[in-house]
C-alpha angles and dihedrals in degrees: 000000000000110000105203113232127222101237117121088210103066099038082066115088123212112230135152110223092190131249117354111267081013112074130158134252094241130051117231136177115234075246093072107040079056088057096041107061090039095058080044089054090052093038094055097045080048083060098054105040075061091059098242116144129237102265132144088253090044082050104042096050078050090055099044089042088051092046079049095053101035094054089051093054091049101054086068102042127078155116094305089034109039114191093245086066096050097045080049086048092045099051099044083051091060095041095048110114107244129206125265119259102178106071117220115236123003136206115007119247137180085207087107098041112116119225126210135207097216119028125230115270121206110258113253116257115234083232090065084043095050095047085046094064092047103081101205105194110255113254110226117263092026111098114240118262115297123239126251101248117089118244127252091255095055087045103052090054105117129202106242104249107017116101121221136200119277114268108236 
């Protein structure tokens, strides 16, 4: 919503009517005539990169695409909006980091997951071997060291839900 101020100045638009006694048929603000013959400049350069010659037909179509443009570009500058503001806008609109749509990764598998026969076992600290080559007499009542393979009862604990290989 737009709230009209009460300033004189800016109810006032600035157009150019053309040469006194001379004016022409359409009003304009300085702004547009700016606008104008620079889109002309770049619609013209446009149709030569395409290869098209300079002809009345090549020109005229310039000059409707540029009245086309122009007018586009003008309908969203003004007073309250200069087109410094909107290039700055613009630009800012096309450098702005955007979001992601495409997601990285999908359903989770276990189809890459390697398996192996035998699984990883900590390393030994130099303290438990140090403490290995020491033999401490054993106290009575207290059973001797225990050896360092596990027993049949801690290797034949499954995880629920991995498979592993048949036992010969």
């Amino acid at each position: 919503m737009r709230i009209r101020t009460d300033d004189e100045i800016y109810r006032v638009d600035a157009v150019w009517l053309g040469p006194p006694k001379a004016t022409f048929p359409w009003r304009a603000r300085y702004v547009a005539w700016g606008v104008g013959i620079v889109v002309f400049m770049v619609v013209l350069a446009v149709e030569r990169r395409m290869n098209i010659g300079f002809s009345f037909f090549s020109t005229a179509w310039g000059v409707i695409i540029t009245v086309v443009v122009t007018r586009i570009i003008c309908s969203r500058i003004g007073h309250e909006r200069p087109l410094g503001a909107v290039l700055v806008m613009w630009l800012r609109e096309l450098t702005a980091p955007r979001e992601k749509s495409v997601g990285t990764g999908g359903a989770a598998s276990a189809a890459r997951i390697r398996v192996r026969a035998q699984r990883p076992r900590p390393k030994k600290s130099r303290r438990d071997r140090s403490m290995r080559q020491q033999q401490w007499p054993a106290r009575p009542g207290q059973p001797i060291a225990r050896s360092s393979v596990p027993s049949r009862r801690t290797r034949s604990k499954e995880v629920r839900g991995v498979r592993s290989p048949a036992r010969p």
